[in-house]
TORBADO-915016 format. One line per field, with one value per residue (C-alpha): residue number from 1; residue in three letters; x, y, z. Coordinates in pm, whole numbers, plus 50000, padded with zeros to 5 digits. Example, Ala and Ser with C-alpha at 12.3 -4.5 7.8 and 13.67 -1.06 7.14 Angstrom:
! TORBADO-915016
resi = [1 / 2] $
resn = [ala / ser] $
xx = [51230 / 51367] $
yy = [49550 / 49894] $
zz = [50780 / 50714] $
! end
This chain:
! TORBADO-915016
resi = [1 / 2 / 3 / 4 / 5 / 6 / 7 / 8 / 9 / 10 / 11 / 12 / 13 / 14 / 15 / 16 / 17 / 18 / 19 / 20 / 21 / 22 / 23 / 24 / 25 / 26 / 27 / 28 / 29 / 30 / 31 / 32 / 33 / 34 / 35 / 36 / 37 / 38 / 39 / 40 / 41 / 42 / 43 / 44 / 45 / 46 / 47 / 48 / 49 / 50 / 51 / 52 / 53 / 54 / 55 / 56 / 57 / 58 / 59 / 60 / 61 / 62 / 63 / 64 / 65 / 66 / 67 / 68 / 69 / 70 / 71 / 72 / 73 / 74 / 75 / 76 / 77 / 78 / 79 / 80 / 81 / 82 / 83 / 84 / 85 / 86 / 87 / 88 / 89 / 90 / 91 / 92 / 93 / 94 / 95 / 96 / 97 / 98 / 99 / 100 / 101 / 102 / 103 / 104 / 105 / 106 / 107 / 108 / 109 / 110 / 111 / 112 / 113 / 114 / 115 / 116 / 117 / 118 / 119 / 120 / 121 / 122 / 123 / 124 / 125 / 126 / 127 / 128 / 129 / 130 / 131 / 132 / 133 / 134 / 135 / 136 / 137 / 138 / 139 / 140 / 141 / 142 / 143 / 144 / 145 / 146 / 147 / 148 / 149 / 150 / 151 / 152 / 153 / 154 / 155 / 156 / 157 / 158 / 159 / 160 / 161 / 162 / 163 / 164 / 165 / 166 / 167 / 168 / 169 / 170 / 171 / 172 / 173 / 174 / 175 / 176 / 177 / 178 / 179 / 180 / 181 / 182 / 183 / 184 / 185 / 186 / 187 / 188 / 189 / 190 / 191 / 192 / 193 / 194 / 195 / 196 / 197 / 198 / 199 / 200 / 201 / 202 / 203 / 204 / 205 / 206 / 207 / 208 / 209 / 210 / 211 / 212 / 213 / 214 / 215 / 216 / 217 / 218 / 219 / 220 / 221 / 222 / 223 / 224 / 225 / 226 / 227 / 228 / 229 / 230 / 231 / 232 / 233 / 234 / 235 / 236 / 237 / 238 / 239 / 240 / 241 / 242 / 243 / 244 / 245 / 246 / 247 / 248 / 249 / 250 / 251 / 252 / 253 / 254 / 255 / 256 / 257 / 258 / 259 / 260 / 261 / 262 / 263 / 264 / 265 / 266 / 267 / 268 / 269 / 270 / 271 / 272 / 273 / 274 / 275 / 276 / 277 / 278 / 279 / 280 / 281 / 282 / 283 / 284 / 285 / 286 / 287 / 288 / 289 / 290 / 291 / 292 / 293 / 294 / 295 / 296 / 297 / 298 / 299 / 300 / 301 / 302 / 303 / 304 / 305 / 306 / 307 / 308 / 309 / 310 / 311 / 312 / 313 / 314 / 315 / 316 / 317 / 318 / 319 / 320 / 321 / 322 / 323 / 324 / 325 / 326 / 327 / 328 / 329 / 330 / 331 / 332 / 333 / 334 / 335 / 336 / 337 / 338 / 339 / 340 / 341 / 342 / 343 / 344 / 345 / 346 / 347 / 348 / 349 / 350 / 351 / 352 / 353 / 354 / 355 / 356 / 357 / 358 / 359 / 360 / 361 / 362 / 363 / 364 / 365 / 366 / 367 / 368 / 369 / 370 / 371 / 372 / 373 / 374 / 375 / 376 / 377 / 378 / 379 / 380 / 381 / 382 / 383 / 384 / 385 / 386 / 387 / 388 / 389 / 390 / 391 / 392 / 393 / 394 / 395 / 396 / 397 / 398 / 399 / 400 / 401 / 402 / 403 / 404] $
resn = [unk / unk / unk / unk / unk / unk / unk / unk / unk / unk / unk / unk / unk / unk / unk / unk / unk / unk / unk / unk / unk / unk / unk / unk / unk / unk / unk / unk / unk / unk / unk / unk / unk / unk / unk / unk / unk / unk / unk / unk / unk / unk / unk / unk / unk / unk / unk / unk / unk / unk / unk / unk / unk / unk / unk / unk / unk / unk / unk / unk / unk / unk / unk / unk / unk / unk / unk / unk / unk / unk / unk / unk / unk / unk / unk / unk / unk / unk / unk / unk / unk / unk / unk / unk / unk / unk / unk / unk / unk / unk / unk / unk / unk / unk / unk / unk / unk / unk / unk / unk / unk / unk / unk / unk / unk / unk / unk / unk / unk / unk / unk / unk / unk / unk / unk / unk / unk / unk / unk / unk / unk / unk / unk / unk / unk / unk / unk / unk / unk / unk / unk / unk / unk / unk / unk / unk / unk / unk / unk / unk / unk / unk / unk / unk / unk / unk / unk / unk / unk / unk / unk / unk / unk / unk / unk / unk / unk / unk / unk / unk / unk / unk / unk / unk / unk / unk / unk / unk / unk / unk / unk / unk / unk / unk / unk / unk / unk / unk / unk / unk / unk / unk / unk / unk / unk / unk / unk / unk / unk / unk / unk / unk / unk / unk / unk / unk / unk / unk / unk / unk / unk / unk / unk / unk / unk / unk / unk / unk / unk / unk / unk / unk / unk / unk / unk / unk / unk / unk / unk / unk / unk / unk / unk / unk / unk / unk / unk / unk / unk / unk / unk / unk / unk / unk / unk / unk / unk / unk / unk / unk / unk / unk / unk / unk / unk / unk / unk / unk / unk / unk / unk / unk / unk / unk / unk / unk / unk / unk / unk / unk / unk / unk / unk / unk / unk / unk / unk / unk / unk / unk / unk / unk / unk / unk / unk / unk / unk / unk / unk / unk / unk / unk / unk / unk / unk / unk / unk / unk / unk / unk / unk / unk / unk / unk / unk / unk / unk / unk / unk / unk / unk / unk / unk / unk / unk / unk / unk / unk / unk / unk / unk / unk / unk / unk / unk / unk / unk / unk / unk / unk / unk / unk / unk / unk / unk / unk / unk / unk / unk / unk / unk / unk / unk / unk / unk / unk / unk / unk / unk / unk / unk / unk / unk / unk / unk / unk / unk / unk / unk / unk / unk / unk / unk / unk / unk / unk / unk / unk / unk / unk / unk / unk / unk / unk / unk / unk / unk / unk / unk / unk / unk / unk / unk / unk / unk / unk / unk / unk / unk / unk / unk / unk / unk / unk / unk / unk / unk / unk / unk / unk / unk / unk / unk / unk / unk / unk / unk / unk / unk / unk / unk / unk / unk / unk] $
xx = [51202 / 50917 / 50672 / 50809 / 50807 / 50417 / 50310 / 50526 / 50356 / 50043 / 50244 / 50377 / 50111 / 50027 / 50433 / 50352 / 50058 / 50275 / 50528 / 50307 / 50101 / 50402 / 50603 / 50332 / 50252 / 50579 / 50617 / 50263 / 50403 / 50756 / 50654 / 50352 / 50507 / 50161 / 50142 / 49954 / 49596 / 49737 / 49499 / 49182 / 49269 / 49354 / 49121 / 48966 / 49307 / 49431 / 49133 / 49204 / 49546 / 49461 / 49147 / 49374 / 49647 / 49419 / 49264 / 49655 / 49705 / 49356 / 49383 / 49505 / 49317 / 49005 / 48993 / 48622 / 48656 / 49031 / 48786 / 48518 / 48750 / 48913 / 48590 / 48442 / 48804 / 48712 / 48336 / 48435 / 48692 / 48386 / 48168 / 48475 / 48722 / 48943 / 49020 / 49212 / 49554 / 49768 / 50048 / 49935 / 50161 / 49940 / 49676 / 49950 / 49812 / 49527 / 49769 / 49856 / 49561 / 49443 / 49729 / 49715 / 49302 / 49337 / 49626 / 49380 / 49046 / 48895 / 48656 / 48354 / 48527 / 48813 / 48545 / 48514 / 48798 / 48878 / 48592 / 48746 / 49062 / 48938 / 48667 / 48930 / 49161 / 48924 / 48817 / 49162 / 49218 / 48935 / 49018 / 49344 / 49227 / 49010 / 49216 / 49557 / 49420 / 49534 / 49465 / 49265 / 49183 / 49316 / 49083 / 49276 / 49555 / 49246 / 49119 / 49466 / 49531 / 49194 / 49286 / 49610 / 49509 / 49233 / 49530 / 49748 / 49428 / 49341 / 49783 / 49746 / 49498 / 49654 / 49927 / 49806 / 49559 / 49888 / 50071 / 49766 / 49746 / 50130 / 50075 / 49788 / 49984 / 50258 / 50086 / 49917 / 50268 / 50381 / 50107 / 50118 / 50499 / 50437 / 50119 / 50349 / 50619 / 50359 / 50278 / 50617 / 50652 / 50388 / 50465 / 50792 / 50625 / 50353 / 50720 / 50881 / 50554 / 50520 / 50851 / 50801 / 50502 / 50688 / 50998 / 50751 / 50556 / 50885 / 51050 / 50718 / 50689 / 51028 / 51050 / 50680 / 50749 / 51089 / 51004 / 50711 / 50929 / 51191 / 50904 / 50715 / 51060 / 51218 / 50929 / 50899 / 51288 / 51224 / 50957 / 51158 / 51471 / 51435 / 51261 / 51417 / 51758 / 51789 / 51493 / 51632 / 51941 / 51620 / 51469 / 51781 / 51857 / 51533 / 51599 / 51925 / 51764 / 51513 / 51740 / 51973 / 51702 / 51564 / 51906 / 52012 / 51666 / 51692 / 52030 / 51856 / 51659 / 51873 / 52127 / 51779 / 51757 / 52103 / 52103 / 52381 / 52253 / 52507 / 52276 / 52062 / 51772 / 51379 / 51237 / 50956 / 50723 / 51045 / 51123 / 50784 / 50861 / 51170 / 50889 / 50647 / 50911 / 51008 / 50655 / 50589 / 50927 / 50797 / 50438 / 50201 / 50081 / 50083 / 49913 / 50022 / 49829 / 49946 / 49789 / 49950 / 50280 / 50475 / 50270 / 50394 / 50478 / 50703 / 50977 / 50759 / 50444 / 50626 / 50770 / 50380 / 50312 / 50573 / 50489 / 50101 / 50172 / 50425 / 50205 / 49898 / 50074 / 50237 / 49902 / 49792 / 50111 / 50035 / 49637 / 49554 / 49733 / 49925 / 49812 / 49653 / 49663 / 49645 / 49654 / 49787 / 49628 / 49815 / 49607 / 49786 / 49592 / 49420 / 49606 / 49777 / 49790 / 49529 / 49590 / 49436 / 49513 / 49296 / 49363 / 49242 / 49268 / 49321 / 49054 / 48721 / 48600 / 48866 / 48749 / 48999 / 49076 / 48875 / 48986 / 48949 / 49236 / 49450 / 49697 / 49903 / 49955 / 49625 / 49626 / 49993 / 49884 / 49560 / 49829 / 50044 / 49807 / 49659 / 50002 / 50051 / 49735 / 49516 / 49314 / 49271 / 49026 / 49042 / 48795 / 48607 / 48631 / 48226 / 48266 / 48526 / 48468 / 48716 / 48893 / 49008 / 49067 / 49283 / 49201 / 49409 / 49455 / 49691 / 49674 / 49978 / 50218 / 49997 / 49665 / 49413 / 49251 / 48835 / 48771 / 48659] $
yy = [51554 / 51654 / 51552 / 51697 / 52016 / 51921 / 51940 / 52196 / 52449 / 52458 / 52619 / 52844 / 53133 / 53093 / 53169 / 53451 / 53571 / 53484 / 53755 / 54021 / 54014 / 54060 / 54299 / 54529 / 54491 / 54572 / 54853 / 54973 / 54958 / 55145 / 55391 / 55506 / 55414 / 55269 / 55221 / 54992 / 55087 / 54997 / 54656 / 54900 / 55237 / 55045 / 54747 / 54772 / 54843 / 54502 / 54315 / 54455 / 54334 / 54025 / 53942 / 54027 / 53834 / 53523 / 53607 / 53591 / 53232 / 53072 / 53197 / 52858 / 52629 / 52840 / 53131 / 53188 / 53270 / 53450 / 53711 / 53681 / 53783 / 54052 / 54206 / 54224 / 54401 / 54662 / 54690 / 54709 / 54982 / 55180 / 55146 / 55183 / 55441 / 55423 / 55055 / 55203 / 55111 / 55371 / 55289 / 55289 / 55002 / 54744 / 54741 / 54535 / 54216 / 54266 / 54221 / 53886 / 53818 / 53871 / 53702 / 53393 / 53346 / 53385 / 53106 / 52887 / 52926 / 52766 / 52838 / 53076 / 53139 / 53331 / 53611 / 53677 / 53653 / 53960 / 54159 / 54086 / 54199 / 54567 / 54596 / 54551 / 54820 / 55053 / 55033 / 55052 / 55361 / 55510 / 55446 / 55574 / 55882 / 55993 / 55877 / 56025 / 56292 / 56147 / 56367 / 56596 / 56924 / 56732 / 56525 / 56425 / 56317 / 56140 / 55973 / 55812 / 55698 / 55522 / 55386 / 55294 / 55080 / 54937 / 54851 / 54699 / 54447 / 54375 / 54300 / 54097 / 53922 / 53855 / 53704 / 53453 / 53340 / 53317 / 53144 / 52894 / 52788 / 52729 / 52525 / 52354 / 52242 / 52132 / 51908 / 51755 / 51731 / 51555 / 51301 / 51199 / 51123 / 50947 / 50728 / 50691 / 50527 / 50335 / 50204 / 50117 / 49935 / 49757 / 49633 / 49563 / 49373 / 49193 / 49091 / 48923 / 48725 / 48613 / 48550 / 48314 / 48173 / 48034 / 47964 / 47750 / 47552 / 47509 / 47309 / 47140 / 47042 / 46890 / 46762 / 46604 / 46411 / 46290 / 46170 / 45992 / 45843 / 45723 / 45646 / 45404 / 45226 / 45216 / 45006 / 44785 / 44756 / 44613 / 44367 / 44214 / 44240 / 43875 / 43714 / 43877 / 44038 / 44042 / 44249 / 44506 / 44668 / 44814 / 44985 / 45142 / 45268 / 45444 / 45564 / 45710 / 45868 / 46040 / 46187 / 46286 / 46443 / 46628 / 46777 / 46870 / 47052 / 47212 / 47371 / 47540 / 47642 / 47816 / 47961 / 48115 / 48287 / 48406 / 48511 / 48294 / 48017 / 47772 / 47719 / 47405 / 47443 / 47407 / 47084 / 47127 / 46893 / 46663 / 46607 / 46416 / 46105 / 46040 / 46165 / 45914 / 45624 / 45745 / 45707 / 45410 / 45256 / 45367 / 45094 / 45360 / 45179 / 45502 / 45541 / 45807 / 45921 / 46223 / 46381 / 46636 / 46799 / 46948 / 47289 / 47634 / 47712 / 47905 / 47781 / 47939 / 47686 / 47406 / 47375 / 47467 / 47165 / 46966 / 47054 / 47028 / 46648 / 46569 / 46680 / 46504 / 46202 / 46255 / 46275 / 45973 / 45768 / 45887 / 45886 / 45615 / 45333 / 45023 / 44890 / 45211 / 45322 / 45670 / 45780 / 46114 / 46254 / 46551 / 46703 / 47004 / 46963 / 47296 / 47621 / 47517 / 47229 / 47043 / 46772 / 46551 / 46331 / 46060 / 45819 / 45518 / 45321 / 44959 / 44916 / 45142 / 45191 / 45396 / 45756 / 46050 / 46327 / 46647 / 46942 / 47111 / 46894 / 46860 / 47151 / 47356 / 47095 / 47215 / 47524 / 47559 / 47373 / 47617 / 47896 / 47798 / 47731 / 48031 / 48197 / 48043 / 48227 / 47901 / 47705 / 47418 / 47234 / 46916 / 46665 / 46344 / 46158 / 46077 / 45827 / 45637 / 45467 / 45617 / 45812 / 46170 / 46356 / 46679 / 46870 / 47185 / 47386 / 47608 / 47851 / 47869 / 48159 / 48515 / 48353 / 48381 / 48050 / 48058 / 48042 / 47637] $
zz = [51207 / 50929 / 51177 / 51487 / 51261 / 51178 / 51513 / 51648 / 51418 / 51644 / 51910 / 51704 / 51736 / 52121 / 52165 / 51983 / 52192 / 52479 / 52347 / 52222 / 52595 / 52778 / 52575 / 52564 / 52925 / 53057 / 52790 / 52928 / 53317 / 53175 / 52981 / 53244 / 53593 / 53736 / 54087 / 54283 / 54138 / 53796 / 53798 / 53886 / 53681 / 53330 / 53369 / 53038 / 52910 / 53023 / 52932 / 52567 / 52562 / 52741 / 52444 / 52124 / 52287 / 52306 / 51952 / 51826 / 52020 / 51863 / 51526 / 51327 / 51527 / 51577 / 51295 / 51389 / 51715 / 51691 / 51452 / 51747 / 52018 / 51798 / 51663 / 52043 / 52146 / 51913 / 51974 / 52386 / 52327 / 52113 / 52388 / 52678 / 52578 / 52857 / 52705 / 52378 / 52368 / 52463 / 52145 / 51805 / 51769 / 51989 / 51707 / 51487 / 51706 / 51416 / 51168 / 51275 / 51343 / 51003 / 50847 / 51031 / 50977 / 50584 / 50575 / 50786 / 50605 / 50311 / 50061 / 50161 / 50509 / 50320 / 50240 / 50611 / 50681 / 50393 / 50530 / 50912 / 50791 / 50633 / 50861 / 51172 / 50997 / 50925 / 51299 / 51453 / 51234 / 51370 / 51732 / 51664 / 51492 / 51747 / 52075 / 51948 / 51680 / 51382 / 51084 / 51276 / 51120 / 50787 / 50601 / 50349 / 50555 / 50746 / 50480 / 50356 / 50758 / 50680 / 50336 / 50488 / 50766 / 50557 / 50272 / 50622 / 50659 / 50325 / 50284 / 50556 / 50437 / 50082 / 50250 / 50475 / 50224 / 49925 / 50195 / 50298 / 49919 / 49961 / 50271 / 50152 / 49835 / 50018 / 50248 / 49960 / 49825 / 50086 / 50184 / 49805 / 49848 / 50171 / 50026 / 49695 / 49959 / 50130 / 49770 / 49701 / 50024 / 49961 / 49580 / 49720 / 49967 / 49734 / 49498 / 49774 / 49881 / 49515 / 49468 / 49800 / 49681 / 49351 / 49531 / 49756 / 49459 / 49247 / 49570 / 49664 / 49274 / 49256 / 49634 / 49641 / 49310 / 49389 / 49738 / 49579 / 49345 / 49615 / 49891 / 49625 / 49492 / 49869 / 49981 / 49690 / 49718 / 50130 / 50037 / 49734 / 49955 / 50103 / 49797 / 49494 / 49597 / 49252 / 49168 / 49427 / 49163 / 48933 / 49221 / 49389 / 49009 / 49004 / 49340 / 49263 / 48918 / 49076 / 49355 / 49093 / 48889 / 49183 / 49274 / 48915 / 48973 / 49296 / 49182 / 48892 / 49128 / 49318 / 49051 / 48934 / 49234 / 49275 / 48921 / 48803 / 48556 / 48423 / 48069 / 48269 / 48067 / 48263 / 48218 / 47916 / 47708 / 47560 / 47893 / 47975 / 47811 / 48101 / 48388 / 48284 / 48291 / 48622 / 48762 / 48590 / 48764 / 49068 / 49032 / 48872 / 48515 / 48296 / 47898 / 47685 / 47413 / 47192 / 46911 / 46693 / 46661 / 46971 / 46940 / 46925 / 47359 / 47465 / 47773 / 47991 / 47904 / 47812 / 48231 / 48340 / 48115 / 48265 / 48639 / 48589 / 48482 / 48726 / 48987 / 48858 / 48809 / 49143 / 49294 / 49148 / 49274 / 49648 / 49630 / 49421 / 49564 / 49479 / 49144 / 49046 / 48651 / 48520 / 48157 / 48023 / 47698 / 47511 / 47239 / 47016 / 46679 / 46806 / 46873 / 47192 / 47433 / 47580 / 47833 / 48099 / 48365 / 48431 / 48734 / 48849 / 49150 / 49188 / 49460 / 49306 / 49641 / 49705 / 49804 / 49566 / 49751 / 49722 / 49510 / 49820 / 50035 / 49783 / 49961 / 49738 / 49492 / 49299 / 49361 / 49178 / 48897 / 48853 / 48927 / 48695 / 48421 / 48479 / 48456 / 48130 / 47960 / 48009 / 48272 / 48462 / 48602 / 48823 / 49101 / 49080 / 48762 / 48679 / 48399 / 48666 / 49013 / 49294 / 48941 / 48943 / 48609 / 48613 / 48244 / 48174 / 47856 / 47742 / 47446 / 47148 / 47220 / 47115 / 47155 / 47466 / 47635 / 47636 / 47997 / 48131] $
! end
């Protein structure tokens, strides 16, 4: 509706011209009962009305030309006589005129369009004086006509160029509310992709580390099926762990989301020692070497901990192969956490996977370190053939990580 209203405005003043031509024309044709010649005897007449009509129509979308038009009106009916409107009343077209250019100008352009307005009065009063005999034989009565009209333009002018500010601060009004909406649309927006994007790495964290899990015991479980039935009870245990695990996860998980927790704390740092003997269940030989206390992280880092070494370790399960090793370091004599996860494969001519293949696995852990206040860094391990190392670091609550 606002916009409708917007554009609807620019139509505004050629309706008016519309109006003003043909009121005044068929006042002109009833009040003098032309005849046939009308067109011939009161051509400059027309042409008058017809000119100040079209400077009234252009005025907001051309004000430089609407005072063109009206200025030559008034030189022509100087020169031409016979062209001087016949009511006093007509010359009120200049009014509007005047009006309507001062609320469309800016700047220097309001200047001309003051001295349009006073010069334009001052010139109709003088036509008007001399074709109808205003104040003649009176100077003083004259000279006020001429202050008068010259008051009318300078009025007119005031007005159009108090209600131009208005307009002008009201569109500005109203294209900061719309950007302010677009702005709010678009942190809305940028809320519900990162809300995705952690939704995403939370189930791809849990899912890819359970169906690792579950894929690496279910085969072992086949092949020791025929030869060690026995040896089978230890793997479907593991199996069932895991899945159990990865629920229990998944629904805290999603009573995050709904906002309804039922007090299922987030997996954190004393929650490592069961992830490790998972993996290790699962045929990846896993060291663990810690050094100092438990450190001073919040919840918040302890579960970036947690999923930054179930991911690495993860990755080292899938990539590494059968018979691989990996060994996780944890180092919190300093003031925070610093950890890394070194793999290696059985076979050393096996090729680790890029940093930049390794999907959004990395990428969350780098996120989520980052998130944390720290860094990570992973790729190639040098000092090992076919290795990988993942390093990460995370400062103590209130203190800010130096940049890898």
């Amino acid at each position: 509706m606002r916009s409708l209203l917007l554009r609807s405005r620019w139509l505004l003043e050629p309706a008016i011209a519309v109006v003003f031509f043909v009121f005044w024309a068929f006042a002109l044709v009833g009040r003098n009962q032309l005849g046939p010649g009308m067109l011939r005897a009161e051509g400059p007449f027309w042409a008058a009305l017809l000119l100040l009509a079209c400077a009234i129509g252009v005025s907001r979308l051309s004000p430089i030309a609407a005072m063109a038009i009206g200025t030559a009106v008034l030189i022509g009916q100087l020169l031409f006589p016979v062209g001087i409107f016949d009511d006093p009343l007509v010359y009120l077209g200049y009014v509007i005129v005047a009006l309507v250019v001062a609320a469309s100008v800016r700047g220097r352009m309001r200047v001309v369009a003051f001295a349009f307005a006073v010069g334009a009065g001052i010139s109709a009063a003088g036509l008007m004086a001399w074709a109808f005999g205003i104040g003649r034989g009176d100077p003083a009565a004259r000279d006020l006509f001429f202050v008068l009209c010259a008051a009318a333009g300078a009025m007119a002018w005031l007005v159009g160029t108090l209600t131009g500010v208005w307009s002008h601060s009201h569109r500005k009004e109203l294209e900061l509310e719309r950007a302010t909406g677009r702005l709010r649309v678009a942190e809305a927006e940028a809320l519900v992709t990162s809300e995705r994007e952690r939704i995403a790495q939370d189930v791809h964290d849990i899912m890819a580390h359970s169906l690792s899990v579950i894929l690496a015991q279910a085969d072992g479980a086949r092949l020791l099926a025929e030869e060690r039935p026995a040896a089978v009870a230890p793997s479907l245990g593991t199996i069932a762990d895991t899945a159990r695990s990865s629920l229990t996860e998944v629904r805290m998980l999603i009573e995050t989301l709904v906002g309804s927790p039922t007090g299922i704390e987030h997996p954190g740092l004393g929650d490592l020692d069961d992830l490790v003997r998972r993996l290790s269940d699962s045929g990846l030989s896993i060291s663990v070497e810690r050094f100092g206390g438990d450190g001073d992280l919040t919840p918040a880092q302890q579960l970036a901990v947690y999923r930054i070494v179930q991911e690495a370790l993860t990755n080292a399960l899938k990539h590494a192969g059968p018979g691989a090793a990996a060994r996780l370091a944890l180092d919190m004599r300093e003031d925070g956490l610093a950890l890394s996860v070194a793999s290696r494969p059985a076979d050393p001519a096996r090729t680790p996977p890029e940093p930049n293949t390794a999907g959004r696995g990395l990428v969350g852990m780098r996120e989520r370190a980052r998130l944390a206040g720290g860094w990570l860094d992973a790729g190639p391990d040098d000092d090992i053939p076919g290795g990988y190392l993942v390093t990460a670091y995370l400062p103590a609550a209130g203190r800010a990580a130096v940049t890898a």
